[in-house]
C-alpha positions as semicolon CSV with decimal commas, in nm:
position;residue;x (nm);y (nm);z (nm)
1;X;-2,589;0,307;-1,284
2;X;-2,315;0,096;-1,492
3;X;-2,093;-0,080;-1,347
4;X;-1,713;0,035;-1,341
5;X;-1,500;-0,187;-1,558
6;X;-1,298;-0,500;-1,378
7;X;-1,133;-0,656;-1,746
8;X;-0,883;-0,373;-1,768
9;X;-0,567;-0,446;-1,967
10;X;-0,367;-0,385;-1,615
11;X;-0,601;-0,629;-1,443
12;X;-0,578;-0,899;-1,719
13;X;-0,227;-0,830;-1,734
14;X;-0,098;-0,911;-1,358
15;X;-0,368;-1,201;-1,367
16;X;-0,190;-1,364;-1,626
17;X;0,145;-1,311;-1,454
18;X;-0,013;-1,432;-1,127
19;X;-0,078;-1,761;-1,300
20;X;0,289;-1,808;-1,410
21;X;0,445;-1,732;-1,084
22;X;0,196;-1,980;-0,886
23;X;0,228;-2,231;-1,183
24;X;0,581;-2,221;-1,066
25;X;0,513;-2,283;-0,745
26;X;0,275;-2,536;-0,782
27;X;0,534;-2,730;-1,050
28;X;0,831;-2,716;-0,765
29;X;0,558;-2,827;-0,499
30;X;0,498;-3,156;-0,606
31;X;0,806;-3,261;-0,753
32;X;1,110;-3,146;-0,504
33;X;1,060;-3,404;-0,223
34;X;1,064;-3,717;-0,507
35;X;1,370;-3,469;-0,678
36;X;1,541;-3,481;-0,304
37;X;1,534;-3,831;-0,256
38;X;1,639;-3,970;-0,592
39;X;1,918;-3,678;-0,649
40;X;2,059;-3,651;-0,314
41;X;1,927;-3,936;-0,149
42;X;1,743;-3,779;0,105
43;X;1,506;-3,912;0,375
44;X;1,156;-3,833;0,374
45;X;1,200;-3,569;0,657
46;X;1,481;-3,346;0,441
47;X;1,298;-3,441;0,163
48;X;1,018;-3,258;0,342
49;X;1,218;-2,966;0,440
50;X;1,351;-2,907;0,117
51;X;0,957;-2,895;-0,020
52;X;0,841;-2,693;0,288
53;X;1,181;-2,421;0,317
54;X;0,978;-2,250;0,021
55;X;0,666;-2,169;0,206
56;X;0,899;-2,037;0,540
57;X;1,104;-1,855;0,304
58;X;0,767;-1,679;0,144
59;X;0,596;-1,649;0,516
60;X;0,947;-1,413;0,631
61;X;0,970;-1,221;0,335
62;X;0,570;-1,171;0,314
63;X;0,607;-0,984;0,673
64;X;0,844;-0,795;0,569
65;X;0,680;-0,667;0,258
66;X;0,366;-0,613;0,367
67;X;0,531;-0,316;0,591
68;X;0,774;-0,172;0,323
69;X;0,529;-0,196;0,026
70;X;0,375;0,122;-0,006
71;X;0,691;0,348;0,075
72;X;0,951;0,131;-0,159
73;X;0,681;0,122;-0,400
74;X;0,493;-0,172;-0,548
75;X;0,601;-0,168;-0,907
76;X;0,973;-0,148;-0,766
77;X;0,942;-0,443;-0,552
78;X;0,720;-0,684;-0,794
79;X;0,998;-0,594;-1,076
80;X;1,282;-0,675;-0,817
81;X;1,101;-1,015;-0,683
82;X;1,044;-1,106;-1,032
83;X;1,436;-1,047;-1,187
84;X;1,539;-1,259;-0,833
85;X;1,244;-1,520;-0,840
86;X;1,417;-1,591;-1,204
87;X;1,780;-1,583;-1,113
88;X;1,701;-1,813;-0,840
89;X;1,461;-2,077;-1,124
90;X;1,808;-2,064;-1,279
91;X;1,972;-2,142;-0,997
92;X;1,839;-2,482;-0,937
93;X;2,087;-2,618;-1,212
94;X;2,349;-2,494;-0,986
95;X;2,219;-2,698;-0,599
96;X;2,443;-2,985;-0,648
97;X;2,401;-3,139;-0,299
98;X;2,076;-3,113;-0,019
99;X;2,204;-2,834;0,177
100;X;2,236;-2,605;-0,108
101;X;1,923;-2,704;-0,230
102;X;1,713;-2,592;0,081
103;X;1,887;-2,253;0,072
104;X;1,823;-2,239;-0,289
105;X;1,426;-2,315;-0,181
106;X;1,439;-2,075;0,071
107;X;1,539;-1,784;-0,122
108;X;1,304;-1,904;-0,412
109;X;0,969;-1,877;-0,154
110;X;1,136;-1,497;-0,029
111;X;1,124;-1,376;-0,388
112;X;0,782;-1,569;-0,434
113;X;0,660;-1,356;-0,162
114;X;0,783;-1,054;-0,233
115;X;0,560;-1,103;-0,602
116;X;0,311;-1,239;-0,475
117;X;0,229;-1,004;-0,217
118;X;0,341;-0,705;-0,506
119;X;0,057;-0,834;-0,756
120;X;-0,186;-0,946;-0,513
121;X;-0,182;-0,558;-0,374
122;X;-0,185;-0,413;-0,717
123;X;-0,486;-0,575;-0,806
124;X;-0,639;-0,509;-0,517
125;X;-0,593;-0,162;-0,569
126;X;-0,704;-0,185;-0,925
127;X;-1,058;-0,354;-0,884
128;X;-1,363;-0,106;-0,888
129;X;-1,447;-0,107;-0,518
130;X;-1,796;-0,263;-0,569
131;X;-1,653;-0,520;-0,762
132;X;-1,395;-0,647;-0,550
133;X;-1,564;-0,993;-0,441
134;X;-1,596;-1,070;-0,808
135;X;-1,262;-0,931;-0,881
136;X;-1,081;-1,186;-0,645
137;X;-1,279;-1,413;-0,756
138;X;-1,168;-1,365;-1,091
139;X;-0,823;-1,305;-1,023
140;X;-0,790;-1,627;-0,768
141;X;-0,890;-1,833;-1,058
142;X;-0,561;-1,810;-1,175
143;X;-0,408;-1,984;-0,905
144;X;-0,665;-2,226;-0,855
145;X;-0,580;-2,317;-1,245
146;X;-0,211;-2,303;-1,167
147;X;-0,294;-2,569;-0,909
148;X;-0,456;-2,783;-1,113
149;X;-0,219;-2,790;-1,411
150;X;0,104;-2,723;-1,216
151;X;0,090;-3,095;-1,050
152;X;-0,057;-3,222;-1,346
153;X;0,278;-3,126;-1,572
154;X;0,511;-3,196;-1,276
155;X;0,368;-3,550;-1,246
156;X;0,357;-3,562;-1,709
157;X;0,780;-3,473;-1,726
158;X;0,911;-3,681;-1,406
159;X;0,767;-3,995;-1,662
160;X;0,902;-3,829;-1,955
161;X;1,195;-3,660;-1,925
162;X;1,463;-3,569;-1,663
163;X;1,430;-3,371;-1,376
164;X;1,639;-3,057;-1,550
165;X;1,326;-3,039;-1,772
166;X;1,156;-2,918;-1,462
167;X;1,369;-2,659;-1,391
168;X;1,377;-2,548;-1,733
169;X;0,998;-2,515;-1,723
170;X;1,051;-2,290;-1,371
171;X;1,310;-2,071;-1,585
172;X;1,079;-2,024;-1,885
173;X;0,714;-1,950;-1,682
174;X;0,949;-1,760;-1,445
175;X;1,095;-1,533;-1,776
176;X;0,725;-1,494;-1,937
177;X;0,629;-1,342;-1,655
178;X;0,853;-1,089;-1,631
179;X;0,774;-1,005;-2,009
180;X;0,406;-1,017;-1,956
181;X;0,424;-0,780;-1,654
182;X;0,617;-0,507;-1,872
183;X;0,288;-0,440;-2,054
184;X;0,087;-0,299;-1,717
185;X;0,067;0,000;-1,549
186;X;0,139;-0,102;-1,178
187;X;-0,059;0,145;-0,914
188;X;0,094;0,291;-0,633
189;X;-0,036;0,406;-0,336
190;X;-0,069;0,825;-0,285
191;X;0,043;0,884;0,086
192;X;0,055;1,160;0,273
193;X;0,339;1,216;0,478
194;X;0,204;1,167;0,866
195;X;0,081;0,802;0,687
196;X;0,419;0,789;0,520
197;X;0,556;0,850;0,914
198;X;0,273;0,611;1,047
199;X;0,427;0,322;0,848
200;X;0,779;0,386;1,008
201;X;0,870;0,193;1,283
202;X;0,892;-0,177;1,390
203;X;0,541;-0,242;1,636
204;X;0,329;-0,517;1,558
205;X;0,104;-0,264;1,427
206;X;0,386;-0,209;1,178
207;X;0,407;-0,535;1,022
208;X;0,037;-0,680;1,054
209;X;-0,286;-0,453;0,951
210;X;-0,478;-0,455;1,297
211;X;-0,854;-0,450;1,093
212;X;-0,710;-0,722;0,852
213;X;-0,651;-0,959;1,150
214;X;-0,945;-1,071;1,256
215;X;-1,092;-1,225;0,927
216;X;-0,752;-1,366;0,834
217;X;-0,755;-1,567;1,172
218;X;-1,033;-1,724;1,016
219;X;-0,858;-1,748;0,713
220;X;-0,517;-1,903;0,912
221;X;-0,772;-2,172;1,059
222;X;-0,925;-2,253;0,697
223;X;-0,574;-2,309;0,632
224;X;-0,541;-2,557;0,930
225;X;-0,851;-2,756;0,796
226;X;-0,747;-2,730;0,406
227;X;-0,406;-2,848;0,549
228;X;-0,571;-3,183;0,611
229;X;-0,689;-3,184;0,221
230;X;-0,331;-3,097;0,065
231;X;-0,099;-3,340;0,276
232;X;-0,311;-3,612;0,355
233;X;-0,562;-3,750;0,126
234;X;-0,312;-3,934;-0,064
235;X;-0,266;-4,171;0,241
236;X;-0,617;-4,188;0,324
237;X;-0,688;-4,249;0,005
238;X;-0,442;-4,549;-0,013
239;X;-0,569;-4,660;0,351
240;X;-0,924;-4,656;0,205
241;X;-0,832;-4,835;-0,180
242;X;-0,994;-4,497;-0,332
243;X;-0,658;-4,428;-0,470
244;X;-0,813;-4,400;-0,834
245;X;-1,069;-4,150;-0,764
246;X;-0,804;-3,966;-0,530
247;X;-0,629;-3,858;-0,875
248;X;-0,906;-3,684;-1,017
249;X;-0,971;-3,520;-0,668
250;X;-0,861;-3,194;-0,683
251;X;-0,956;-3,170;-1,098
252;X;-1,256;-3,208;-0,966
253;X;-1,208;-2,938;-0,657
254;X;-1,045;-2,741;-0,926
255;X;-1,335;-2,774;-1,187
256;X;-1,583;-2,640;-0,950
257;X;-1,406;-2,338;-0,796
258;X;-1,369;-2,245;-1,217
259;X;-1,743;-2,245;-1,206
260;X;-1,880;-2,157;-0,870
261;X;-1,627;-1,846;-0,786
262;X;-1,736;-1,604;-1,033
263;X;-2,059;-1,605;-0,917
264;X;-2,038;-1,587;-0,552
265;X;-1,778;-1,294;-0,624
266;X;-2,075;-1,106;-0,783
267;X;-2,312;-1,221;-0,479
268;X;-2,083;-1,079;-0,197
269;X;-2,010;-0,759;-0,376
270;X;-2,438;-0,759;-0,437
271;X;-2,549;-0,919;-0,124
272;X;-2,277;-0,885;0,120
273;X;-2,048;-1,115;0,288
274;X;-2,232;-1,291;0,513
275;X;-2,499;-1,423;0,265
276;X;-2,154;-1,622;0,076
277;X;-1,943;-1,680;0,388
278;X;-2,223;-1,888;0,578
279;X;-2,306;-2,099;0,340
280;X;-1,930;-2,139;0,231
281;X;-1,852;-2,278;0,555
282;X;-2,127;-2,486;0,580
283;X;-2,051;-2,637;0,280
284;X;-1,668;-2,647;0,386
285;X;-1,826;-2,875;0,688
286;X;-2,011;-3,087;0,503
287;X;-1,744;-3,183;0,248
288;X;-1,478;-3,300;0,519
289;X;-1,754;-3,477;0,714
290;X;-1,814;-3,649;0,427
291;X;-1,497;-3,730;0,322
292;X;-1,397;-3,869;0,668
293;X;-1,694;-4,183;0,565
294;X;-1,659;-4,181;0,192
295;X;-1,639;-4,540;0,102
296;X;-1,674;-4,522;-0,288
297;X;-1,537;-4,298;-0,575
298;X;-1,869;-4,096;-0,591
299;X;-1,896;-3,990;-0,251
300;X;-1,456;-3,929;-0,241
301;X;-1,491;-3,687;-0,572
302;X;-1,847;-3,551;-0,428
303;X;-1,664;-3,426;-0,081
304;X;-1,396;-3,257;-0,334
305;X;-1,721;-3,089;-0,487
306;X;-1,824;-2,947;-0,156
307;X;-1,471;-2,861;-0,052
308;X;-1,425;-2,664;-0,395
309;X;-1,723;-2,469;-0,333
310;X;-1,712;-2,432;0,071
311;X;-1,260;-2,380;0,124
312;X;-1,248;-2,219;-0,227
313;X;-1,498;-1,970;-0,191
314;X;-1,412;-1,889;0,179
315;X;-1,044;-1,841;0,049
316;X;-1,170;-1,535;-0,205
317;X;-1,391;-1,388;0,050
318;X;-1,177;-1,377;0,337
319;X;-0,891;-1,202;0,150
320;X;-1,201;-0,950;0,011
321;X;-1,316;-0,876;0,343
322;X;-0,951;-0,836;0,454
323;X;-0,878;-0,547;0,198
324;X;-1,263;-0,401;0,237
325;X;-1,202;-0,309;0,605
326;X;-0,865;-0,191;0,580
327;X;-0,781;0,155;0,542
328;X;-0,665;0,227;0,142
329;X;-0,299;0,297;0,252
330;X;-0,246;0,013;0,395
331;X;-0,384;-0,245;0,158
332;X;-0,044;-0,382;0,077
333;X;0,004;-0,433;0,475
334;X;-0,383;-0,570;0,453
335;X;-0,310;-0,794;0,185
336;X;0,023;-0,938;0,319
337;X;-0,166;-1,017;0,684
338;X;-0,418;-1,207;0,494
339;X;-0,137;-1,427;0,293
340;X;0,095;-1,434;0,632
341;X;-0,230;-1,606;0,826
342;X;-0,350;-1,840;0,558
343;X;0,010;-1,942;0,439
344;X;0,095;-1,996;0,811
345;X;-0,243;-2,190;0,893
346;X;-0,171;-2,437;0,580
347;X;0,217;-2,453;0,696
348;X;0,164;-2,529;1,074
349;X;-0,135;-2,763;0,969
350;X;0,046;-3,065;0,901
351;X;0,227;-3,062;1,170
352;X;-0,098;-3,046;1,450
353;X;-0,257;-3,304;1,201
354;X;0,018;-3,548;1,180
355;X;-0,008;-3,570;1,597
356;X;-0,377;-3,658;1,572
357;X;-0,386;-3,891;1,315
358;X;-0,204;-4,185;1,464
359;X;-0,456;-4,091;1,785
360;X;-0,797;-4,107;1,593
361;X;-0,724;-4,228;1,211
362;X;-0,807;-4,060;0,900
363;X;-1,173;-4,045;0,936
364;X;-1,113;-3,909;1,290
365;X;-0,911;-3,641;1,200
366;X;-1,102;-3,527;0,952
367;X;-1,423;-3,529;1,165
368;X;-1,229;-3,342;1,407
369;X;-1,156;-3,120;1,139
370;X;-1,533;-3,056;1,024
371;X;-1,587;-2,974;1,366
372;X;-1,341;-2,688;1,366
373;X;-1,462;-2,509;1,073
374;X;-1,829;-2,610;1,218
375;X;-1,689;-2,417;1,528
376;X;-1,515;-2,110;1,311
377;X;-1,881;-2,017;1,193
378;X;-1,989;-1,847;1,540
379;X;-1,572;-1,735;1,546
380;X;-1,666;-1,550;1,215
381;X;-1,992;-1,378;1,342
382;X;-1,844;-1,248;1,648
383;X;-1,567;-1,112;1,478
384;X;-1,719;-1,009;1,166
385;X;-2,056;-1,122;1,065
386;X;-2,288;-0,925;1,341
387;X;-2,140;-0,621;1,171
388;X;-2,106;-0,703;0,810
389;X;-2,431;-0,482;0,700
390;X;-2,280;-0,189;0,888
391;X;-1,978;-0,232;0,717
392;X;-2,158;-0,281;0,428
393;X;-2,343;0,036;0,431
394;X;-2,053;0,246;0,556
395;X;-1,819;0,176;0,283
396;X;-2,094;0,219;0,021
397;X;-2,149;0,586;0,211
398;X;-1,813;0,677;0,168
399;X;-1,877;0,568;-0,238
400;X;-2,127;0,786;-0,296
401;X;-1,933;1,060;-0,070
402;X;-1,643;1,001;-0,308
403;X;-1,874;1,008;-0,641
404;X;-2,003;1,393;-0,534
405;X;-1,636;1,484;-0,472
């Protein structure tokens, strides 16, 4: 039997515009707090706020979209967050004191979220159904390339050029990808009307996918222990005098999800998700155990090897699993709980971490964080991995049900 195609133009197309959104995003990231407190003079707290107002701004509008996808229509909301996630690029040039800037932020992470969630449901949707593990693998890539080289560029013009040549960046990759989306045909999903009535309504039920939410608690926990990864490992790094191999950290991270995703994508779509997602988190373990006693370059950039292939791979098969056991109208709410979990889990993170660390140290805290994720692997087979095969075998019924049709 051949396999159904994944490269479609539509698929390469909202890929592509994926990358420039998150490039964005990842550009903004890394350069707003040292923006803050050079143009505005801001502490490191506001400076803080102003970085962070993007993610709460993308975690209220995500909850909201996730519910009104599917009736408003996905190509009509992805056009609209794209128009406003340019206007507000633009409107960067305009924040000419702190306050304005965090509103500015905070409307810039709504938008995000709105086209985010809009491609991220699309694609879903797109994917051949026994391809979806290698799909997101695939079509994560993106990001995880956007996170490599958005930093990367940030940290190349603040030495180079003025901070306006960021923004002008942000209004360019934010204008490409509205001109790159024009070229795909954007699904949408074919409701009847009692689902169409189903959606109405404003119960947590109506806002959160109820089979989406136990895998993305696992996700918003992954978040919690990536959390540790993203805000931290600059310090320890300094604390530890690895501060040389800290910069090449997440290229390497980066380097290995670029080689190791496509390929567990094609194992959970062949061999089903608990044959990647054990492993993954073992691996996840292992890395920030050893990155809690690293006390050399090799063993610092080895940890980001096992973090790349343990977090990284566990990101792409959680948000799988999430869509795979949702019901087909409600991907877009399926998709959105996934994002609202993980987003949250990496947003609340540094604010449990930064309690513990002055408790335990660096190497505590991230021993204490091993021993989460150690602890989320018997959370994940009671919530997910005793019936994986059953899952499995039901969805691939309903295939070969849909194949006679």
């Amino acid at each position: 039997m051949n396999k159904s195609k994944l490269w479609t133009k539509d698929f390469t197309i909202i890929t592509v515009t994926t990358f420039f959104v998150y490039l964005t995003f990842y550009l903004l990231m890394t350069t707003l707090t040292v923006y803050a407190i050079k143009q505005f003079r801001a502490s490191q707290s506001q400076a803080g706020l102003a970085s962070s107002m993007f993610v709460i701004g993308a975690l209220f509008s995500r909850i909201l979209v996730g519910k009104y996808i599917e009736i408003i229509g996905r190509r009509k909301l992805l056009f609209t967050g794209l128009i406003l996630f340019l206007i507000t690029s633009i409107s960067y040039f305009t924040a000419d004191n702190l306050n304005l800037l965090l509103v500015v932020r905070f409307i810039h992470g709504a938008v995000f979220g709105i086209a985010a969630t809009a491609m991220a449901t699309a694609i879903m949707d797109i994917m051949p159904r026994e391809r979806r593990g290698e799909g997101t693998s695939y079509y994560s890539l993106s990001i995880t390339l956007a996170s490599a080289i958005g930093p990367f560029l940030g940290l190349y013009i603040t030495q180079h050029a003025k901070f306006d040549s960021i923004f002008v960046a942000c209004t360019a990759f934010s204008l490409i990808s509205i001109v790159v989306i024009l070229f795909a045909k954007i699904p949408e999903a074919k409701l009847t009307k009692e689902q169409i009535d189903g959606m109405k309504g404003f119960k947590l039920h109506d806002f959160f996918e109820k089979k989406a939410s136990p895998i993305s608690i696992v996700a918003f926990i992954m978040g919690i222990a990536y959390s540790g990864i993203l805000s931290y490992i600059n310090s320890y790094a300094l604390e530890i005098n690895l501060t040389q191999a800290a910069s090449f950290f997440f290229l390497v991270y980066s380097a290995v999800c670029l080689i190791s995703r496509p390929l567990t994508g094609k194992l959970l779509d062949c061999q089903g998700d608990n044959t990647v997602m054990y492993p993954s988190l073992i691996l996840f373990v292992l890395g920030l155990a050893l990155i809690s006693q690293a006390s050399n370059g090799f063993s610092f950039l080895l940890a980001g090897a096992l973090i790349g292939l343990g977090y990284g791979t566990v990101y792409t098969c959680t948000q799988a699993i999430a869509v795979k056991v949702s019901p087909k109208h409600r991907i877009g709410l399926a998709t959105s709980t996934f994002f609202i979990m993980m987003d949250a889990g990496i947003g609340v993170g540094p604010l449990l971490i930064g309690t513990i660390v002055p408790m335990v140290g660096f190497r505590g805290m991230y021993m204490m964080l091993a021993t989460i994720v150690f602890l989320s692997i018997f959370l994940y087979y009671f919530i997910h991995g005793k019936k994986a095969a059953s899952i499995q075998q039901h969805l691939i019924e309903i295939e070969e049900m849909e194949v006679w049709v």
